[in-house]
C-alpha positions as CSV (number, residue, x, y, z in Angstrom):
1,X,0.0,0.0,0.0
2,X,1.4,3.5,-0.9
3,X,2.0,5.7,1.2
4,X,-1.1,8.1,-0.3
5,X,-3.2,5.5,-0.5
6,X,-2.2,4.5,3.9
7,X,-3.3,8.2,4.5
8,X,-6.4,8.1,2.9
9,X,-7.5,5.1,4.2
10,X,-6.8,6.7,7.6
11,X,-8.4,9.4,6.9
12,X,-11.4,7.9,5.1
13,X,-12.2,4.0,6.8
14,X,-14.4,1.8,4.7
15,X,-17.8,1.4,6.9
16,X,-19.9,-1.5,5.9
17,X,-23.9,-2.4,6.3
18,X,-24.4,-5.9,6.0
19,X,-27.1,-7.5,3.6
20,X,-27.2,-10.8,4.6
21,X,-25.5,-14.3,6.2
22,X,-25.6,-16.8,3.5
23,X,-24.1,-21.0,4.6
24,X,-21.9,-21.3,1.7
25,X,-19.1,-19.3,0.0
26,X,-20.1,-20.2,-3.1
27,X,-23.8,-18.3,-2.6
28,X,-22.0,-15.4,-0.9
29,X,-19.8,-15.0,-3.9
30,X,-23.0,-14.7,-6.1
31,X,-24.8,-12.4,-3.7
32,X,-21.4,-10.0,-4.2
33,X,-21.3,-10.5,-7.6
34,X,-25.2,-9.5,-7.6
35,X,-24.6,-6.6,-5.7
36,X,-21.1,-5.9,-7.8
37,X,-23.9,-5.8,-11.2
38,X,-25.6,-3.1,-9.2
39,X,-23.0,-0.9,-8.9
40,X,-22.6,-1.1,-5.3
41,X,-19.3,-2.3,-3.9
42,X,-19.7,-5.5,-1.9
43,X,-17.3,-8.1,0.5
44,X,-17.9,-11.0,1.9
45,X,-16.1,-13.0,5.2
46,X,-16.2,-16.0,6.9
47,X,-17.9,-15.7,10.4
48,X,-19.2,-18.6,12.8
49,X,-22.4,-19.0,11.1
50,X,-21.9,-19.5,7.9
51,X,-20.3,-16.2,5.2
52,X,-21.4,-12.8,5.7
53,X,-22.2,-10.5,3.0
54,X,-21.7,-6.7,3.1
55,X,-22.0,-3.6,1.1
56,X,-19.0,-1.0,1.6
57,X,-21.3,2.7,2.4
């Protein structure tokens, strides 16, 4: 990460909303890519549950 890009992130953090908690990766990698069609910039994680889905606001 450059040094620009370390401040602004600082500066700036990423906050996410979450959309939903899916069981598989493999349906949380289609939400995202659902949400990615939309415009909207998305993630996904492993949690305890299952994979949780997230939109970056």
């Amino acid at each position: 990460m450059s040094r620009i890009t370390h401040a602004l992130s600082r500066l700036f953090p990423a906050v996410t909303a979450p959309v939903s908690i899916l069981p598989s990766e493999a349906e949380a990698r289609a939400l995202s890519a659902l949400l990615v069609a939309q415009g909207r910039r998305a993630v996904f994680h492993r949690t305890p549950s299952g994979f949780a889905v997230e939109v970056l606001a």
